[in-house]
Residue, then its C-alpha position, 0 to 999 in steps of 0.5 A: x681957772x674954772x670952778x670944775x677945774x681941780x685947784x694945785x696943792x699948796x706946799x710948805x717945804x721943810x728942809x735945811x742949808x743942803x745940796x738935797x733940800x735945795x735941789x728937790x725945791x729946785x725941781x719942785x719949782x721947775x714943775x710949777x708946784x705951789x710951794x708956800x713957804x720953806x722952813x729951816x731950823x736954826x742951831x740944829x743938832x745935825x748943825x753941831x754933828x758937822x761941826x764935830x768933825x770940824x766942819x770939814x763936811x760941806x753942809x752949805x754949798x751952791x744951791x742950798x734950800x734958802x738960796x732956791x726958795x729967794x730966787x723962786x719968791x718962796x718965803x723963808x721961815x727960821x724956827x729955832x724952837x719947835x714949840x714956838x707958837x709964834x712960828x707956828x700960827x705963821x705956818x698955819x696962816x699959809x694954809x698948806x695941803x700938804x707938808x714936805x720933809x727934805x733934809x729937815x734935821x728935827x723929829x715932827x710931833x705934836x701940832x707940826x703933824x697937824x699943819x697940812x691939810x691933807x698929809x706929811x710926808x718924807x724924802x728919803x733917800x734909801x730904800x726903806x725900810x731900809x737905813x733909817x736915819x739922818x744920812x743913809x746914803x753915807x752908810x750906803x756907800x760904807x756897806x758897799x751897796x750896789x743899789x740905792x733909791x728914794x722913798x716918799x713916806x707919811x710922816x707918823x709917830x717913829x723915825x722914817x717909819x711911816x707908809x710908804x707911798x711912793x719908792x723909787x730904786x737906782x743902781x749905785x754904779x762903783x765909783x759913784x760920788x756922794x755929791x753926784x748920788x745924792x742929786x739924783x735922788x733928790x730930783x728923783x724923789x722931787x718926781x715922786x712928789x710931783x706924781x703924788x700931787x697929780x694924783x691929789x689934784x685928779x682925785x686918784x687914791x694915793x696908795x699907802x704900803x705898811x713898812x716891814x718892821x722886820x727888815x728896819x734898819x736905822x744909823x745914826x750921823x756918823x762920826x770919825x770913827x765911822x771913816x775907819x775899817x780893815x781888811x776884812x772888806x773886800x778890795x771893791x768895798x773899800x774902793x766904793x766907799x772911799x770913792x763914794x764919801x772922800x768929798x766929806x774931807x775925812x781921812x781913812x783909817x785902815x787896820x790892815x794887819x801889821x800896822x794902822x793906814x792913813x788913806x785918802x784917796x782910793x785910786x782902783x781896785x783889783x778883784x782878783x790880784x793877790x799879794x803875799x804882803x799885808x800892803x805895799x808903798x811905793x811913794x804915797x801910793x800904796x796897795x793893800x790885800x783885803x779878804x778879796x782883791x787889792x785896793x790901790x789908793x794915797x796914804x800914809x803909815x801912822x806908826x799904829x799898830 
């Protein structure tokens, strides 16, 4: 490499034991990108969340960030307190330009801010300022949303609040998984970064865009009551967000009028179908009148009422 020829930005990844961070460091290597290190935080609070619901969310699977980071060479450092100076003057002597966050379950402050040469920053996966928080795409679905995206923003004082640098917006088709979803958001912000390091290395300005406080939004993780809803839904926004979160392993709970259903899993919708009953059984499967349309799904009665 020549003198005059522009040197790559060096990395260091923030992420944790997800599909999401493991997949965005898979594309991040695939480019070439210089990933100087890849950090995990231990006992997280996002940790013990998942084992609220009684570890029946899939945290770690096939293709996690450690298991990318040992096949691509990239070190793996374990932090279980993010003021250990220890750790931190590790971090430093791998002399990042610049910080990236992928699922990394703890709140940046203080000298972690200070780690890049250049800048910190964020993939999330919403369109923010919209749905801020640890699992946006979970609450996307609930919503019934029909779009979704991924933003790449600054890391600075207040949740997923930074500038804004680069944002990306993909349909969220009915039926939609949550596994599928949040792969091709992963590997589109991926993109986004490999973009803006291009940037970096040429010389191009990157752009900033101040977020629009007024149209925030933030959700927390969510917990088992979160998994229940009633018939004030319409039949399609059930059905999109029963499709979209049934991997996590969480039965439904449905107050659909005259007693509490135990749903778990939705099997079509019917926009325009009408029913004189609040729901129907036919075996497991039964059919339930929303304000809109009929759902059809597997269930059960819970003798609530």
């Amino acid at each position: 490499m020549s003198n005059d020829e522009p040197s790559e930005p060096r990395v260091l990844m923030l992420g944790s034991e997800s599909a999401f961070s493991g997949t965005v460091l898979r594309c991040l290597l695939q480019t070439d990108t210089r990933v100087c290190g890849f950090v995990i935080h231990e006992a997280t609070p996002l940790a013990r969340s998942f084992e609220s619901l009684g570890e029946r969310i899939p945290v770690v699977v096939a293709g996690t960030g450690p298991a990318i980071a040992g096949e691509g060479g990239v070190p793996v450092i374990h932090v279980a307190s993010m003021r250990d100076e220890a750790v931190l003057e590790q971090l430093r002597s791998l002399a990042p330009d610049i910080v990236l966050v992928a699922c990394f379950p703890m709140i940046l402050s203080g000298p972690w801010l200070t780690l890049a040469k250049h800048m910190s920053l964020n993939v999330h996966p919403s369109v923010l300022p919209s749905y801020r928080g640890p699992t946006p795409l979970f609450w996307q679905f609930r919503e019934g949303e029909h779009e979704t995206g991924v933003t790449l923003h600054m890391i600075e004082q207040g949740v997923d609040a930074g500038d804004i640098v680069a944002q990306s917006v993909m349909p969220l088709p009915i039926g939609a998984r949550f596994s599928e979803i949040n792969a091709s958001l992963a590997e589109t912000g991926a993109a986004l970064v490999v973009e803006l390091l291009h940037k970096l290395r040429v010389g191009i300005a990157v752009p900033r865009t101040v977020q629009d406080e007024t149209l925030a939004s933030y959700q927390p993780f969510p917990k088992e009551k979160d998994f229940r809803f009633d018939t004030h839904f319409t039949a399609e926004r059930a059905f999109r967000f029963m499709r979209g979160t049934q991997e996590w392993g969480m039965p439904f709970e449905v107050d659909a009028g005259e007693e509490v259903l135990l749903l778990e899993q939705a099997l079509d919708y019917h926009d325009d179908a009408r029913m004189a009953v609040p729901f129907e059984f036919d075996g497991e499967r039964v059919c339930i009148r929303f304000s809109e349309g009929v759902l059809e799904a597997l269930g059960r009665r819970t003798g609530k009422s």
